[in-house]
C-alpha positions in Angstrom: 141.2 186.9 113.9 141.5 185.3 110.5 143.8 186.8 107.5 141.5 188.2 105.2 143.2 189.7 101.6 141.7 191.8 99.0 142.7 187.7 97.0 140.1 186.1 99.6 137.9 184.0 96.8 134.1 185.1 96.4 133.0 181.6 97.6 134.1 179.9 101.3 131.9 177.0 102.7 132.3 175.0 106.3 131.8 172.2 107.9 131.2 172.9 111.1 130.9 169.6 112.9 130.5 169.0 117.1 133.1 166.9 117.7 130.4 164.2 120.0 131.6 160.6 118.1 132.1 159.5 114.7 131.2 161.4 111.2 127.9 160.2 110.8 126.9 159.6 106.8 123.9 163.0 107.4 127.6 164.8 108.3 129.4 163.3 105.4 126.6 164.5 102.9 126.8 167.8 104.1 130.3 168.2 104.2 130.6 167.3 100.3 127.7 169.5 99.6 130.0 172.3 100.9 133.1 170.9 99.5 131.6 170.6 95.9 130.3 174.2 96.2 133.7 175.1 96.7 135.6 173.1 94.1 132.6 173.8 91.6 133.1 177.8 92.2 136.7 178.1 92.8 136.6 178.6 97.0 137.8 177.2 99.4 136.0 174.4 101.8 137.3 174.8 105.4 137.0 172.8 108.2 135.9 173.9 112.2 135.3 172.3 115.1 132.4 173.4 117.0 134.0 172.0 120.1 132.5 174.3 122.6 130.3 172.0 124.9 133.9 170.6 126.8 131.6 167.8 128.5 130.8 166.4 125.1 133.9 166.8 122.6 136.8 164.7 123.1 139.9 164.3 120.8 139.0 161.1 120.0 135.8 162.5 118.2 137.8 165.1 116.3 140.2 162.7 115.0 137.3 160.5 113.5 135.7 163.6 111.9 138.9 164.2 110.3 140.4 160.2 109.2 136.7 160.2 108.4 136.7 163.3 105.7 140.2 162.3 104.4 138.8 158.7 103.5 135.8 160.6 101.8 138.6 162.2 100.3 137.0 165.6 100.8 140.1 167.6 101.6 139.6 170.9 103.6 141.8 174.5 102.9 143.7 175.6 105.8 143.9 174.1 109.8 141.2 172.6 111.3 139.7 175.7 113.2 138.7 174.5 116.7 135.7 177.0 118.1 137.1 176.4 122.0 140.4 178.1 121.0 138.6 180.9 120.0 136.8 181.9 123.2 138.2 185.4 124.2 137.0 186.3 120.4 133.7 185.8 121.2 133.5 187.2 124.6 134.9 190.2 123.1 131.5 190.4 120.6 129.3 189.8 122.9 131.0 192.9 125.7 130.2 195.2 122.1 126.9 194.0 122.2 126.5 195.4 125.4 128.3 198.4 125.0 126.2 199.5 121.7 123.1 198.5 123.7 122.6 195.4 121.4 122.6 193.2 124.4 121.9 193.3 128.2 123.1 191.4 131.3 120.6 189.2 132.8 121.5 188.1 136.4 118.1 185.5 136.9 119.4 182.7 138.4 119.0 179.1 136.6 115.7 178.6 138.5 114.6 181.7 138.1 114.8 180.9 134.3 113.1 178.1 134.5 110.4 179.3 136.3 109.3 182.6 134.7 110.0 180.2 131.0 107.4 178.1 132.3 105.3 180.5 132.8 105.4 182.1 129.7 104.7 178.4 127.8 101.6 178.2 129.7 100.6 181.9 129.1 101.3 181.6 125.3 103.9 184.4 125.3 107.4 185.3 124.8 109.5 184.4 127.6 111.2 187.7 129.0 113.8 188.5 131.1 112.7 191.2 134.0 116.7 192.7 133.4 116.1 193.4 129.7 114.6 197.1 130.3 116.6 197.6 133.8 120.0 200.5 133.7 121.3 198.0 136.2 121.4 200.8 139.1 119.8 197.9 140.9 122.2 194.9 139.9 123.7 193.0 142.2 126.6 193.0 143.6 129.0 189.7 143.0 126.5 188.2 141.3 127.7 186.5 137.9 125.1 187.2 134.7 124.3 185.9 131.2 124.3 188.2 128.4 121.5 187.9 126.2 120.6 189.1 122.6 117.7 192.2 122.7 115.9 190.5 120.2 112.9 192.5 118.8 109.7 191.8 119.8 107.7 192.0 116.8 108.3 192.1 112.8 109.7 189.0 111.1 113.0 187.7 110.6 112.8 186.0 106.6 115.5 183.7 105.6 115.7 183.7 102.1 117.0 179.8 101.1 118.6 178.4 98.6 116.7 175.2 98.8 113.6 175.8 101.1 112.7 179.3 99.4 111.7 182.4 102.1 110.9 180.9 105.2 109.4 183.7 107.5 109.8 183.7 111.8 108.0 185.4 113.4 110.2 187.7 116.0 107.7 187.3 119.4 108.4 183.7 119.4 112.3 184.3 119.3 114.3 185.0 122.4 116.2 186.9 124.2 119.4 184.5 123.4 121.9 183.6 125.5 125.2 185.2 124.6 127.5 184.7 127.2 126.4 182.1 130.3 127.5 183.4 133.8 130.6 181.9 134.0 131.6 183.4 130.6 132.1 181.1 128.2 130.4 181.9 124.9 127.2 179.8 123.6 127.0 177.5 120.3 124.6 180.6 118.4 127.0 183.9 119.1 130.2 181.3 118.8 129.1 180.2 115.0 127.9 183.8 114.2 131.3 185.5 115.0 133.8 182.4 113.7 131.5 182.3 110.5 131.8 186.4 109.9 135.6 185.9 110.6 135.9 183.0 108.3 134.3 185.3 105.6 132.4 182.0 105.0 129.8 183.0 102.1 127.4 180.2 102.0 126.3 178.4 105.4 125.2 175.1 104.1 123.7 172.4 106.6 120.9 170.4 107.6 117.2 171.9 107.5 117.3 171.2 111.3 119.2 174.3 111.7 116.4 176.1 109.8 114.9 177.4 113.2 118.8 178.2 114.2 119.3 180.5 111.3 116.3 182.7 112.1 118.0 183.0 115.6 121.6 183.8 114.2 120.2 186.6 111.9 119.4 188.4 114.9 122.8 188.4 115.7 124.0 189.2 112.5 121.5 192.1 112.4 122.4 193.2 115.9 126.4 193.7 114.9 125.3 194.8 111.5 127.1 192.2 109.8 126.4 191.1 106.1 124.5 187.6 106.5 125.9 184.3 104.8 123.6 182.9 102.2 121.3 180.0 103.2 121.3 176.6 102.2 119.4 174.2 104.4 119.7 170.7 103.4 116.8 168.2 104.4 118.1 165.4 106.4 118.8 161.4 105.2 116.2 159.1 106.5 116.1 155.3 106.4 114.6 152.8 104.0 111.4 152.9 106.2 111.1 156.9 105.6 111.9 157.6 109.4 114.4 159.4 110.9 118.1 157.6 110.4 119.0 156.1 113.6 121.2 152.9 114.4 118.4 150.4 113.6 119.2 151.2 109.7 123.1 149.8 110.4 125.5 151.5 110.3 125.9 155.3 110.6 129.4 156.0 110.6 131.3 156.7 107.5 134.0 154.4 109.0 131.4 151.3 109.2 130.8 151.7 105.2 134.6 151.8 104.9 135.4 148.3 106.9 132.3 146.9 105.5 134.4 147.4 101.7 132.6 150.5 100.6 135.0 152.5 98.1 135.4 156.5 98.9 134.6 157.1 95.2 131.4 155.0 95.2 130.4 157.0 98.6 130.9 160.1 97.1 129.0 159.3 94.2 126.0 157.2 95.8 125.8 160.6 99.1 125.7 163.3 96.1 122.8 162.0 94.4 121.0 161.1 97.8 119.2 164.3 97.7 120.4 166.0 94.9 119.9 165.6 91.0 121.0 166.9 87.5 119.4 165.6 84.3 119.8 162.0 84.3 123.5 162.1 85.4 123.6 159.2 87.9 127.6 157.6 87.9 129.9 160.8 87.4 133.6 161.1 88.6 134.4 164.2 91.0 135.4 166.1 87.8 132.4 166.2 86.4 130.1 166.3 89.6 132.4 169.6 90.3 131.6 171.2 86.4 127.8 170.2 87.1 126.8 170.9 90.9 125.0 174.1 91.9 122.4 174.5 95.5 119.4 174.5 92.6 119.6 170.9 92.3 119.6 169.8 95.8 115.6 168.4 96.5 113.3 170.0 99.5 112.2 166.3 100.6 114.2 164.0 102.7 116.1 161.0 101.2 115.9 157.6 101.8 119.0 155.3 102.7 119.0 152.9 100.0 121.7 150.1 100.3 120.7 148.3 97.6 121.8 151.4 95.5 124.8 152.1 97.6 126.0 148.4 96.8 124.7 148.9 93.0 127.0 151.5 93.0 129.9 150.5 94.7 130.0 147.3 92.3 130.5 149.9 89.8 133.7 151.2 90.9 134.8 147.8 92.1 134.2 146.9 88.7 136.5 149.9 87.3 139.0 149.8 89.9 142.8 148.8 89.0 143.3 145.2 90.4 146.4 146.1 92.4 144.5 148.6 94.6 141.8 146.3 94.9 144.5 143.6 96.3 145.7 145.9 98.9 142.7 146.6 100.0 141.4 142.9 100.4 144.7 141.9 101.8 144.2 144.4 104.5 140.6 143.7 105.2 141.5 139.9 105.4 144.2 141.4 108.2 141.7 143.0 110.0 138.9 141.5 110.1 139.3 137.7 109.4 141.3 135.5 111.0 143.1 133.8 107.9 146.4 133.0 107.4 148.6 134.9 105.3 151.6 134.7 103.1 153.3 136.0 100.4 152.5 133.1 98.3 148.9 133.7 99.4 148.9 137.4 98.8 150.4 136.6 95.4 147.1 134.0 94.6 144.7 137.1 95.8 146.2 140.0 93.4 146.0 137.1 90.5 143.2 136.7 91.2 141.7 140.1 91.1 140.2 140.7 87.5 138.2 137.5 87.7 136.7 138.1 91.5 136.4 141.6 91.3 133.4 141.2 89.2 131.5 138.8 91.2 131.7 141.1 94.4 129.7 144.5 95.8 131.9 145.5 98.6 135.6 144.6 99.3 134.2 142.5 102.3 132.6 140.3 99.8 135.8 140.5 97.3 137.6 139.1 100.9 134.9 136.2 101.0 135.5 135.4 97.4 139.2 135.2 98.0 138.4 132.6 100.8 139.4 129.9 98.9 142.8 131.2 97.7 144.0 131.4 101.4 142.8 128.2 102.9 145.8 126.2 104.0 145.8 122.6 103.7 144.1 120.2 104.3 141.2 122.0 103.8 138.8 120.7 106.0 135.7 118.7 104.5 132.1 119.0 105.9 129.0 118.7 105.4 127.6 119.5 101.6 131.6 119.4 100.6 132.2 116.0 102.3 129.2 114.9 100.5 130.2 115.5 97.4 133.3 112.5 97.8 130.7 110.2 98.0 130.8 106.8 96.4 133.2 106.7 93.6 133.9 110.3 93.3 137.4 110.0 95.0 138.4 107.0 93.3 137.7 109.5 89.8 139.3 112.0 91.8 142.6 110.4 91.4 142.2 109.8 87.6 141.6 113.2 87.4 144.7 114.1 88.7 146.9 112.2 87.1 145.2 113.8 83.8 145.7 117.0 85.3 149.3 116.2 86.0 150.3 115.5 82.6 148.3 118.9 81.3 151.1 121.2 79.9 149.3 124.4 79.6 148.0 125.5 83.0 145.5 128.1 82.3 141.7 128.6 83.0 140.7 128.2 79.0 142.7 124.8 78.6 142.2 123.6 82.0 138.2 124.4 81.7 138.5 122.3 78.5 140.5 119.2 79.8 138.0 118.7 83.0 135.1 118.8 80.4 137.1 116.8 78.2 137.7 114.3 81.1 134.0 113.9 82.1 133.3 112.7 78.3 136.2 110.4 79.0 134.6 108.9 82.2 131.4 109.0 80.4 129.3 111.0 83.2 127.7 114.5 83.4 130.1 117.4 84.4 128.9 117.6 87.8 130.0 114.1 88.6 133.6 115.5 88.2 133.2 118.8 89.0 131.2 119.2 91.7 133.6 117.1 93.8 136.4 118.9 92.2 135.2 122.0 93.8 134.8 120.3 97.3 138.4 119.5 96.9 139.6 122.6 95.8 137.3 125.1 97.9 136.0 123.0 100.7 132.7 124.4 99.7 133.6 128.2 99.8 132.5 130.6 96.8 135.0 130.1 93.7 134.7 130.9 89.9 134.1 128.6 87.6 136.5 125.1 87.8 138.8 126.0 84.7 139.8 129.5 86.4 139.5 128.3 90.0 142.5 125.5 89.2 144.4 128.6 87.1 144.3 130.3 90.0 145.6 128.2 92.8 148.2 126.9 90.2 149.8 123.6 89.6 151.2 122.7 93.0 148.4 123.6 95.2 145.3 122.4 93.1 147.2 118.8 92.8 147.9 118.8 96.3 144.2 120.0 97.3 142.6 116.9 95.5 145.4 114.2 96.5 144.2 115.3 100.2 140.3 114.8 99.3 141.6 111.7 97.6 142.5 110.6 100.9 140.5 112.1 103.0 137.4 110.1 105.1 134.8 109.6 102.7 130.8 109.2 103.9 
């Protein structure tokens, strides 16, 4: 059982994940729906595994859910609460069940099962167990059984929902559920029933495809006389196309947005507003999404995936993030996922770098790709369009160039910008005579800022020693 004090705050949400791969981004909504409810009411947000279906669930799974949520930096009260650990609980539940007469064994074998529910598609009824009404004087003997839920046959079961309003079921097409399978281990519906009355969790938050599921679990709930959780069913995320997400929309995993150079912050931000709204409020820190979110503003239509708005958005907080945690983060992604060299004269170049790339890059795979031509190590090779571009007498102005450059005293982007314009007037040409091989020389063709800054940021050393290569190098 869980410790529960006369203290226990008024509002406890879950996430209640089944522990089958990573945290897809439907998941990772969810989960800060529940974890804003929480923070925004003073609860607490705790975390359970629904790791019941062994065949399924690994560790691996579990530990992805959870590195997953702590990137998100949605941060959950207490242990991770795994449902499998809690087996003899539920068993327990279900053996009252039968007891108060709330529940009866059912010894039909799996075909049996299949057969009479067959039958009763084709008839249009209920499917019903032939054990329901029986005293069990004629039970076998040895024979292992399922214990099912005595549903009622007729009446409606409402759910009243925070977001898709009173949703009535009707009871004669609900079943006699499942409790207990024959070789005793408990099923998903009485295991979230009893861990979610344990947890004292007050709002039951989740996607509307457990709509149908909730109708099923009040049975339960009404069957143990238990005070039901309120409702808040969540329609899902689909793609850009208005179908159901699946892997042809790229990537699912909150892991792929993270090593494509999505920030948590920006994820936060973009997942809350995909499907839920207040006023205008469209960039807002975790503070004030937390004094602003309540279940009224969530919508009752699915969303659409909109990376165009997720990268929008993530600029933002590129934009706005402190240069030195950008560094870290491109330095690592470079480690990663490229196969460039590094150094700590390099790494150095890169967190210079930072205010001036930061704003010409979405994602920190891009600010990586801007950063290209800080790391390359000489001689940078020259092809194609870049080779080009030493055509003619562009190395021969190359080398003027540098001695001009060598004798420059001031080596920043403002002065430097100035003498390579200056220079161009001197040569009497257009800029792009002088800086577009400039460029080639110092970039081998990879994206840069503008000359002036690019030179600033390689420094003295490495910028002369960049063109006295292309100086040299083969020319077309």
């Amino acid at each position: 059982m869980f410790c529960i004090g006369p203290d226990m705050p008024a509002i406890i949400t879950r996430f209640a994940p089944s522990p089958t791969g990573f945290l897809h981004i439907g998941g990772a909504r969810t989960a800060l729906f529940n974890w804003l409810f929480s923070r925004a009411n003073g609860g607490k947000f705790l975390l359970r595994i629904e790791d019941t279906d062994h065949a399924r669930s690994t560790p691996e799974a579990i530990a992805a859910i959870d590195s997953g949520l702590a990137w998100l930096g949605l941060d959950h009260d207490g242990e991770i609460i795994l449902q499998s650990q809690r087996a003899e609980r539920h068993g327990q539940i279900a053996h009252e069940l039968l007891a108060d007469g709330g529940a009866y064994r059912c010894y039909m074998t799996p075909e049996e099962t299949l057969t009479e529910r067959e039958a009763a598609r084709a008839e249009g009824r209920k499917f019903h167990s032939p054990w329901r009404d029986n005293d069990g004087t004629d039970a076998p003997s040895n024979q292992p059984y399922a214990v099912r839920l005595k549903a009622p046959n007729d009446g409606h079961t409402i759910i009243d929902d925070k977001v898709q309003g009173a949703v009535k079921f009707a009871n004669a097409d609900l079943d006699d559920l499942i409790l207990l399978r024959a070789d005793g281990t408990p099923t998903y519906m009485l295991a979230v029933v009893v861990d979610d009355h344990d947890m004292n969790i007050s709002h039951v938050i989740r996607g509307d495809d457990h709509l149908v599921n909730a109708a099923r679990q009040n049975l339960i709930y009404a069957a143990l006389n238990w005070p039901i959780p309120i409702y808040a069913h969540i329609p899902l995320i689909h793609g850009p196309d208005g179908k159901k997400l699946s892997k042809r929309h790229g990537a699912l995993g909150v892991e792929a947005y993270r090593d494509m150079g999505y920030l948590p912050e920006a994820m936060r931000n973009y997942l809350v507003r995909l499907g839920w709204a207040h006023g205008d409020l469209e960039i807002a820190s975790d503070e004030e999404l937390i004094a602003v979110f309540d279940l009224g503003g969530i919508n009752k239509a699915p969303s659409r995936l909109d990376f165009d708005k997720m990268a929008s958005i993530n600029a933002h907080y590129l934009h706005h993030a402190e240069n030195t945690r950008l560094s870290d983060l491109t330095l690592a992604y470079i480690r990663d996922f490229k196969e460039w060299p590094l150094n700590s004269i390099v790494s150095e170049r890169v967190c210079c770098a930072m205010e001036i790339l930061k704003k010409r890059a979405k994602t920190i795979s891009e600010l990586a790709d801007q950063s290209y031509f800080l790391v390359r190590q000489r001689p940078i090779p020259l092809e194609g369009k870049a080779l080009k571009q030493l055509s003619g007498d562009a190395q021969q102005r190359l080398a003027r160039l540098c001695e001009a450059l060598t004798s420059e005293v001031e080596w920043n982007a403002d002065t430097l910008g100035e003498r390579i314009q200056r220079f161009a007037q001197e040569e009497e040409v257009g800029f792009g005579k002088v800086g577009q091989p400039l460029r080639a020389a110092l970039t081998g063709g990879a994206p840069a800022p503008d000359i002036g800054a690019s030179c600033a940021l390689l420094g003295r050393e490495e910028t002369l020693a960049r063109i006295e290569d292309a100086i040299v190098a083969k020319a077309p």
